[in-house]
C-alpha positions in Angstrom: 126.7 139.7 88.2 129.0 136.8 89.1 130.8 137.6 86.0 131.5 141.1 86.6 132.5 139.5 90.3 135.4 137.8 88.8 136.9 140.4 86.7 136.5 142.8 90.0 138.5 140.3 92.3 140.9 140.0 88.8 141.2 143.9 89.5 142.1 144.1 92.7 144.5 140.7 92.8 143.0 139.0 95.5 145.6 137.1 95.6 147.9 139.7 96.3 146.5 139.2 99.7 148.9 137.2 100.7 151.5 139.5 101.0 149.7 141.3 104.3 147.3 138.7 106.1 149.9 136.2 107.5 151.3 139.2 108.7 147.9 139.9 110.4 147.9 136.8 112.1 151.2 136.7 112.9 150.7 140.4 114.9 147.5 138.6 116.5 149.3 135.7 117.7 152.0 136.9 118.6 150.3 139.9 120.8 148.1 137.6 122.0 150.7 135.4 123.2 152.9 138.5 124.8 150.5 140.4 126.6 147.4 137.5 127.1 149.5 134.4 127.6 147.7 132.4 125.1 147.0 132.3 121.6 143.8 134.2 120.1 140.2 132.5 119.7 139.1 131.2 117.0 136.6 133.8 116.4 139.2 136.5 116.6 140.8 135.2 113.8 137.7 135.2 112.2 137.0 138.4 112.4 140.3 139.5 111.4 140.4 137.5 108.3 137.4 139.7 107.2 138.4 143.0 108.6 141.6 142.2 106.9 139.5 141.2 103.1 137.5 144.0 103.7 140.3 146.5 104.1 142.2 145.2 101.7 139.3 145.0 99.0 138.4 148.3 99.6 141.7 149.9 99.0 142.8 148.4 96.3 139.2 149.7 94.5 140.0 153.0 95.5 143.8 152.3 94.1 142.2 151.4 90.8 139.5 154.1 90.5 141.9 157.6 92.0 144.4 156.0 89.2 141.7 154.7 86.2 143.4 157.8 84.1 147.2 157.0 84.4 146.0 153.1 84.0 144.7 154.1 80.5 147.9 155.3 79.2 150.4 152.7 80.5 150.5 149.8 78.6 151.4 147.7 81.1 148.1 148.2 82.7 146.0 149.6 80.2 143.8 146.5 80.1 142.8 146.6 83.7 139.5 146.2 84.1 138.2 149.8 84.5 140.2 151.2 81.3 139.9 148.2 79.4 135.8 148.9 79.9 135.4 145.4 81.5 134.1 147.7 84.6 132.5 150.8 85.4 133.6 153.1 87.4 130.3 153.4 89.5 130.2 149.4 89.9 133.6 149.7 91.3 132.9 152.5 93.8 129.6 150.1 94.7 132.1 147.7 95.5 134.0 149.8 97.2 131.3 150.7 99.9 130.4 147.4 100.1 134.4 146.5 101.6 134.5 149.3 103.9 130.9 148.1 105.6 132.4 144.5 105.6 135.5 145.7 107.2 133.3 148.5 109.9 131.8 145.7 110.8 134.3 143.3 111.0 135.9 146.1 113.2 133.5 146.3 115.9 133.6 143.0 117.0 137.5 143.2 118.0 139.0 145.4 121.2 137.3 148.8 121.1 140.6 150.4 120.8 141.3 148.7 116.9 137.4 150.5 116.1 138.6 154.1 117.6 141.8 153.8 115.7 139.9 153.0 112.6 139.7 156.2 111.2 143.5 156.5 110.7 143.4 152.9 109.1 140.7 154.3 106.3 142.6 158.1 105.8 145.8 155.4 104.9 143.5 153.4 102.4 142.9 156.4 100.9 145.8 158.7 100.9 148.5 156.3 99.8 146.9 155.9 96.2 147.4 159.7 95.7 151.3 159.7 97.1 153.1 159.3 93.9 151.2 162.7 92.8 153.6 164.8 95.2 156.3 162.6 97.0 158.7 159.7 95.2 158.4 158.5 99.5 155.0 157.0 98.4 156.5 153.6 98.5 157.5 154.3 102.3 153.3 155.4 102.6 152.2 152.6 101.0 154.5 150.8 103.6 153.1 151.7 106.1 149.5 151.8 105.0 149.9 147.5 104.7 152.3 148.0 107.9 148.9 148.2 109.7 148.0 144.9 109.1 150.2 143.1 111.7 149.7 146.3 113.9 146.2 145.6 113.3 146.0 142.4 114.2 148.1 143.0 117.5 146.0 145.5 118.6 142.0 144.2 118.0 143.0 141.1 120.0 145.1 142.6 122.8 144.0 146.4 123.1 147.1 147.5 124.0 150.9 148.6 122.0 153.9 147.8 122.7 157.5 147.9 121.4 157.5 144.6 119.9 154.3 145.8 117.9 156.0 149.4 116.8 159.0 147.1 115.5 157.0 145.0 113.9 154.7 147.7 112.2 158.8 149.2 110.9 160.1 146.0 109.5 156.7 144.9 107.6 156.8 148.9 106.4 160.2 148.9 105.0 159.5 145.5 103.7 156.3 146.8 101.8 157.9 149.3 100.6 161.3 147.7 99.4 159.6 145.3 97.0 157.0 148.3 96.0 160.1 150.0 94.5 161.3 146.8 92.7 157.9 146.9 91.2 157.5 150.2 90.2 160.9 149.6 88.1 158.4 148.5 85.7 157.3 151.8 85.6 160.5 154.0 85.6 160.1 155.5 82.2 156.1 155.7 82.2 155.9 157.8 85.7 159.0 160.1 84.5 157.0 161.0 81.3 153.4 161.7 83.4 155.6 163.5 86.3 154.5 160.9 89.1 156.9 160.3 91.8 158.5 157.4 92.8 162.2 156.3 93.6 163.1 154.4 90.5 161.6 157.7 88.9 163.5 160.3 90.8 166.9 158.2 91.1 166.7 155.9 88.4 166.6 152.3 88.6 170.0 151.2 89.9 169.8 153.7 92.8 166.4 152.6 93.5 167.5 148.9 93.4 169.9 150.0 96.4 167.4 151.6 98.1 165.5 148.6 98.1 168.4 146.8 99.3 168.8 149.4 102.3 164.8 148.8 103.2 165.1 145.0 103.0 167.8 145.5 105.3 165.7 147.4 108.5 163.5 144.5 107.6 165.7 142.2 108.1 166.8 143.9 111.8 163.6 144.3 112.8 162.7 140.2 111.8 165.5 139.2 114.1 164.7 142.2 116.7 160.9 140.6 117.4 162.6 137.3 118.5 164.5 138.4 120.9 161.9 141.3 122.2 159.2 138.4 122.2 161.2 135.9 123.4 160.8 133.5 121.2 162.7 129.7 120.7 164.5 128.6 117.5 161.4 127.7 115.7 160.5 131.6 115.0 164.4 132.6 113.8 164.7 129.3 111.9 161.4 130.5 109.8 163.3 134.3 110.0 166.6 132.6 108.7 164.8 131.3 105.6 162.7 134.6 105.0 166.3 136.6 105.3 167.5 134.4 102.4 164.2 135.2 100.9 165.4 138.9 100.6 168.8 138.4 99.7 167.6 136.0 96.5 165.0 138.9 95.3 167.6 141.5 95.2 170.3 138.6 93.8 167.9 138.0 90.5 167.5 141.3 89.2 169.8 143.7 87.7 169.5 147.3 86.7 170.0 145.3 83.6 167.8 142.6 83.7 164.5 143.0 85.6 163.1 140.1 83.6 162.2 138.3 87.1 160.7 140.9 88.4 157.0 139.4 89.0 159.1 136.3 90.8 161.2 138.6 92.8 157.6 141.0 93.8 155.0 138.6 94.1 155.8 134.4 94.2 159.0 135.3 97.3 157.3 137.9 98.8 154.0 136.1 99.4 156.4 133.1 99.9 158.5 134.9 102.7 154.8 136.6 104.8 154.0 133.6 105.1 156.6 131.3 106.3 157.4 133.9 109.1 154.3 133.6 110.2 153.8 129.6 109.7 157.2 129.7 112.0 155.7 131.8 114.9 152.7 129.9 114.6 154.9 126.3 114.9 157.0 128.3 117.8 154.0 129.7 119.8 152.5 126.2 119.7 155.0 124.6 121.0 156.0 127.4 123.8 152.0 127.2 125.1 151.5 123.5 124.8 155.2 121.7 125.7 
């Protein structure tokens, strides 16, 4: 059993969880701060953290099992676990149930208003995996599917939107889904010969590479657009400087070309940027509340 738990957290990436949950944080902080006047308990946190695992688990199980077919035939995936027979498809779906009790539960112990919005959180878990059947926008959906985790956060410890939230839930969308079409250039040729949709797909991989740029850049707006809205000191925009050159050095790597740093430019500065925005907001909060 603990064998087959490692090559189902293998499946999933659990790593890959840092691109969303300092995001999380960062929307529960902040929101905190904004409309409580203090940072969050402890326990909040706590509670997010596994809502956030829980979520996260269970829609990336659902990712692997709505797509085990089109996994088989691309060789750049072919060996994930559930092709590659390392898993089956029930254990997966056990799994699966498992994350959505963790992150029910999880739920329920926030603001009520995070548990009755629940329902929309789970139809985006779900839906976003069978996008790219019908729409090269999938990358936008998948956006803001993870675009709920800062949202998220913001709302189970405040119970309330706001502006700064929306822009927030926009820029961590079109972030998402920027460096989701960077990595589906991986995949131009593969989803054009299965007829899936996606923008490298549809508009081939320079074009895509622009439209990447043009997302980064509402992300980029909207970074600088929560200072100001929050109010925040030179701590947070010193941490959004940095994560702006983050963007800019992704795009500057790759080439229509070359597109041989692509895991660097998805994964290690993406991760990278999530969370020095939020390590910054943390530093800047902290300071505003106790100095």
């Amino acid at each position: 059993m603990f064998k087959k738990f490692k090559v189902f957290l293998e499946m999933i990436k659990i790593e890959h969880t840092l691109f969303a949950l300092p995001f999380a944080f960062m929307g529960a902080i902040l929101g905190s701060y904004v409309i409580n006047g203090h940072l969050p308990l402890w326990s909040q946190i706590g509670w997010i953290l596994l809502a956030m695992i829980g979520a996260r688990t269970a829609a990336m199980s659902l990712n692997r099992l709505i797509d085990q077919v089109f996994d088989g035939k691309n060789p750049r995936t072919m060996m994930r676990a559930i092709p590659a027979g390392l898993l089956r498809s029930s254990e997966v779906v056990l799994f699966t149930l498992i994350s959505l009790v963790i992150f029910f539960w999880a739920v329920t112990q926030l603001d009520p208003l995070a548990l009755k919005l629940l329902p929309i959180a789970i139809f985006m878990l779900v839906i976003y995996s069978y996008t790219k059947r019908f729409t090269w926008l999938c990358h936008v959906i998948l956006g803001m599917t993870l675009g709920l985790a800062p949202l998220g956060g913001w709302i189970a410890v405040t119970g309330h939107f706001s502006w700064t939230a929306i822009v927030f839930y926009i820029a961590v969308t079109f972030w998402t889904a920027g460096f989701d079409v960077i990595y589906a250039c991986a995949d131009e040729e593969f989803d054009r010969e299965e007829g899936l949709y996606s923008i490298p797909s549809r508009f081939g991989i320079a074009r895509a590479l622009k439209i990447a740029q043009g997302f980064h850049v509402i992300t980029a707006v909207g970074l600088i657009a929560i200072g100001i809205m929050a109010g925040l000191d030179w701590w947070y925009f010193a941490g959004a400087v940095i994560a702006l050159a983050i963007l800019f050095y992704q795009h500057y790597i790759l080439t229509p070309k070359d597109l041989s740093r692509l895991q660097t430019s998805f994964f290690t500065l993406n991760s990278t940027l999530s969370l020095i925005v939020f390590v910054f907001t943390l530093i800047d909060l902290v300071v505003k509340q106790w100095w």
